[in-house]
Wavefront OBJ file of the C-alpha trace (Angstrom):
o trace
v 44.347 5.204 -45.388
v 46.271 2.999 -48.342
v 44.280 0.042 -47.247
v 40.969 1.983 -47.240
v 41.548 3.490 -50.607
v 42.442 -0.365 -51.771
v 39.252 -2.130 -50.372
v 37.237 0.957 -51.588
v 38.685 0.125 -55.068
v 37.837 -3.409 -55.020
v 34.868 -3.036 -53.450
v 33.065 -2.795 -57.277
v 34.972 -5.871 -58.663
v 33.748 -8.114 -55.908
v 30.418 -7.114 -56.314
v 29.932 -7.112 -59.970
v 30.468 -3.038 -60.030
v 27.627 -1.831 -62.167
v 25.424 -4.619 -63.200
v 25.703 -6.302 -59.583
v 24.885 -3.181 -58.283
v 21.652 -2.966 -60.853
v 20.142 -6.620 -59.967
v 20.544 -5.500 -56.226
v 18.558 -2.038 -56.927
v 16.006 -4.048 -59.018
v 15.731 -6.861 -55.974
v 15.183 -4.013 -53.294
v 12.822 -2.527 -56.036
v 10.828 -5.733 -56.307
v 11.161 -6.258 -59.996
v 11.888 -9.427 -59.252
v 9.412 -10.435 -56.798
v 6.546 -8.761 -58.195
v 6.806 -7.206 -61.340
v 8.407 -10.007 -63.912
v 6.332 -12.887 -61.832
v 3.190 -10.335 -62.762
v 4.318 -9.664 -66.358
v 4.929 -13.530 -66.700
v 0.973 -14.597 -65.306
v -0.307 -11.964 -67.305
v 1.250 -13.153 -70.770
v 0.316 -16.340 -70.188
v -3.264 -15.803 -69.226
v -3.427 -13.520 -71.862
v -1.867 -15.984 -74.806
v -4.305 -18.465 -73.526
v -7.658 -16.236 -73.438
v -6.811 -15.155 -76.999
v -6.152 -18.679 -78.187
v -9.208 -20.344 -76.836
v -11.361 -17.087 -78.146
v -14.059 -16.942 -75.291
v -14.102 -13.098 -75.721
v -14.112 -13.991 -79.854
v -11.080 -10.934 -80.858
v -11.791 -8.376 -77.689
v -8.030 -7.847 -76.848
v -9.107 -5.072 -74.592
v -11.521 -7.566 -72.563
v -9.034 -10.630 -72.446
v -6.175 -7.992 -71.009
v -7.816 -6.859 -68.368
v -9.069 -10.378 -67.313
v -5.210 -11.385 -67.558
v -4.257 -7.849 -65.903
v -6.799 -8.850 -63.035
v -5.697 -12.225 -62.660
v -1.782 -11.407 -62.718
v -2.770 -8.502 -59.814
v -4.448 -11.146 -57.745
v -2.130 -14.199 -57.644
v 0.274 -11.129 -56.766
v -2.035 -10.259 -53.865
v 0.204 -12.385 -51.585
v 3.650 -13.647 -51.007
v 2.587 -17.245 -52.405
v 3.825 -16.820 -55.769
v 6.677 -14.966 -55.587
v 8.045 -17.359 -53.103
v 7.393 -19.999 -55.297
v 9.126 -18.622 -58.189
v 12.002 -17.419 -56.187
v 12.349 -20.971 -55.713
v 11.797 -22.988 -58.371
v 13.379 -20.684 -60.933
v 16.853 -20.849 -59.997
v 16.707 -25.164 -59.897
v 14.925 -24.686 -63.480
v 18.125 -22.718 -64.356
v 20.453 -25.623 -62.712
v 18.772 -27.830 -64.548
v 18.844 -26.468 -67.553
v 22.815 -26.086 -67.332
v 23.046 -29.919 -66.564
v 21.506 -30.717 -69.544
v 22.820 -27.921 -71.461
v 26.233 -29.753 -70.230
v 24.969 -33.727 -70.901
v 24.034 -32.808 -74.304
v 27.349 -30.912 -75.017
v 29.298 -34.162 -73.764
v 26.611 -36.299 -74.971
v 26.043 -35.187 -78.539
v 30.054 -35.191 -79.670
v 29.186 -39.045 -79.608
v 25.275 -39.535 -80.442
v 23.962 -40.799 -83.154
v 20.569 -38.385 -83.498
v 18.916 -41.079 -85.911
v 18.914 -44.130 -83.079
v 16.053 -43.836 -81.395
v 17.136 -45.300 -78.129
v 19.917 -42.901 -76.827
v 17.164 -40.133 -77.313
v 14.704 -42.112 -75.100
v 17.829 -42.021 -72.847
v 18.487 -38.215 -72.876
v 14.771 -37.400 -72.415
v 14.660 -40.042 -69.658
v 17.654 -37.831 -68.330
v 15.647 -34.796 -68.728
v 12.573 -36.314 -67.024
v 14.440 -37.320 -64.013
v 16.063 -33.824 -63.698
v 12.635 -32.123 -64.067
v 11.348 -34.231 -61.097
v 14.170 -33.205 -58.878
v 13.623 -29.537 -60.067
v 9.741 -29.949 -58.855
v 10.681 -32.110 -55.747
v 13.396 -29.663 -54.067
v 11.281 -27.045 -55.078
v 8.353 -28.519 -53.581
v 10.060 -29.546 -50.364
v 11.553 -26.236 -49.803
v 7.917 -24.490 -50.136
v 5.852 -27.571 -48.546
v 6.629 -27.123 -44.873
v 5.991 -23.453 -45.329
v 2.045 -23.973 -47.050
v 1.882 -27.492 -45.084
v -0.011 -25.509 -41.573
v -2.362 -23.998 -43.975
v -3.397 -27.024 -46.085
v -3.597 -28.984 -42.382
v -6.240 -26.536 -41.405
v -9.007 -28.306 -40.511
v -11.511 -25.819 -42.236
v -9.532 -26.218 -45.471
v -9.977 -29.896 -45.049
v -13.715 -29.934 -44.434
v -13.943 -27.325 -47.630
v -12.352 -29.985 -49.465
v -14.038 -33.100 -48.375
v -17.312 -31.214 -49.240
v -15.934 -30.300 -52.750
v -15.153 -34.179 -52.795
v -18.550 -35.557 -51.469
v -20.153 -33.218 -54.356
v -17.714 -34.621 -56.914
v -18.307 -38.082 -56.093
v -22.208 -37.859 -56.059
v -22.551 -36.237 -59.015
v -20.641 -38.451 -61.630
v -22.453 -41.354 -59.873
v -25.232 -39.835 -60.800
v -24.109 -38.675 -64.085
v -23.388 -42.265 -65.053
v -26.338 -43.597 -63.817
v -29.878 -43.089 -65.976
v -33.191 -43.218 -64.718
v -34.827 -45.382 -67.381
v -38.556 -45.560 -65.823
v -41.282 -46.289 -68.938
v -43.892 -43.965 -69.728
v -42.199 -41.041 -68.001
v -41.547 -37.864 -69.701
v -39.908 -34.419 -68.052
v -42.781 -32.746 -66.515
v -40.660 -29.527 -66.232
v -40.300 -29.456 -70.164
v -43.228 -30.939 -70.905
v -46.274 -30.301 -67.923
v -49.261 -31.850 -70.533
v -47.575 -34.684 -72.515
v -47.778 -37.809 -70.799
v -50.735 -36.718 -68.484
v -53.569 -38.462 -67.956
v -56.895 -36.923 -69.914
l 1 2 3 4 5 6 7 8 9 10 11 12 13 14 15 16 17 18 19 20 21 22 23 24 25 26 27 28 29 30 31 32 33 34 35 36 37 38 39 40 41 42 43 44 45 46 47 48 49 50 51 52 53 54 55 56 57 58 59 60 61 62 63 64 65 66 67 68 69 70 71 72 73 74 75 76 77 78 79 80 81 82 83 84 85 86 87 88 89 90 91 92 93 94 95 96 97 98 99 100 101 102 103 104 105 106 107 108 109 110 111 112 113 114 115 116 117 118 119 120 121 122 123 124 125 126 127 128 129 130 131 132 133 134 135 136 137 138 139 140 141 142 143 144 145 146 147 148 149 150 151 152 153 154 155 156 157 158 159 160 161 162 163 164 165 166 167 168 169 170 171 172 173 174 175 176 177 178 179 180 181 182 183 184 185 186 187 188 189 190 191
């Protein structure tokens, strides 16, 4: 009974107590599958429609395109996965060079240009590790559908149409005498 009442006891500071047991309701609630990752496309896509003003000032048009676009990248488990994974090595390596600047910068000289180079050289190279464990984890799981051989054929198509027309973008048709009969049917006919 003692030993019961003990573990029942600790049983809250093992497991955070209340803010543990918050980020657990919130994981089983999908906030953080779903609703942040949703939140986060939509901000974006809506910071970049209003900056590039296609829709001029229509907030109410360039929300709902960002509302409709968050909604559909959340249509399946693709990007939740993705930031499941790559947001926790973003945080790790944010903390290493939280860490190399703290241990860094006590002897830096911020006015020499090399040891900058050298930290964002160090910053480069833990970004890339970030993106490759991230993309490892997640490339074996997406790797069958990519193989698919209709997803293949889709894409050689797309690349076929690439390829033919910037060769024929960068190649003109310089023939004398000729004029655009579609813009211009009685110019440059014979009377």
């Amino acid at each position: 009974m003692l030993d019961m009442m003990l573990f029942l006891q600790s049983y809250g500071f093992f497991r955070g107590g209340g803010i543990g047991d918050l980020f657990n309701y919130w994981e089983q609630a999908g906030v953080f599958s779903y609703l942040l990752p949703l939140l986060l496309i939509f901000c974006l896509v809506f910071v970049i429609l209003s900056r590039i003003k296609i829709f001029e000032d229509n907030k109410a048009v360039n929300g709902i395109i960002a509302l409709v676009v968050g909604l559909l990248a959340m249509q399946f488990d693709m990007v939740p996965f993705f930031f499941a994974e790559i947001f926790p090595r973003v945080g790790v390596g944010l903390s290493i060079i939280l860490a190399i600047l703290i241990l860094v910068g006590l002897f830096l000289d911020p006015n020499q240009n090399f040891q900058m180079w050298g930290l964002f050289g160090v910053g480069v190279i833990i970004f890339l590790a970030v993106l490759i464990n991230t993309f490892e984890f997640t490339w074996g799981y997406y790797l069958y559908y990519l193989l698919d051989l209709q997803v293949l054929s889709w894409v050689a198509l797309f690349a076929i149409i690439g390829i033919v027309a910037a060769a024929m973008s960068k190649k003109k048709m310089d023939i004398p005498n000729l004029k655009p009969i579609l813009f211009h049917p009685y110019d440059g006919m014979p009377k």
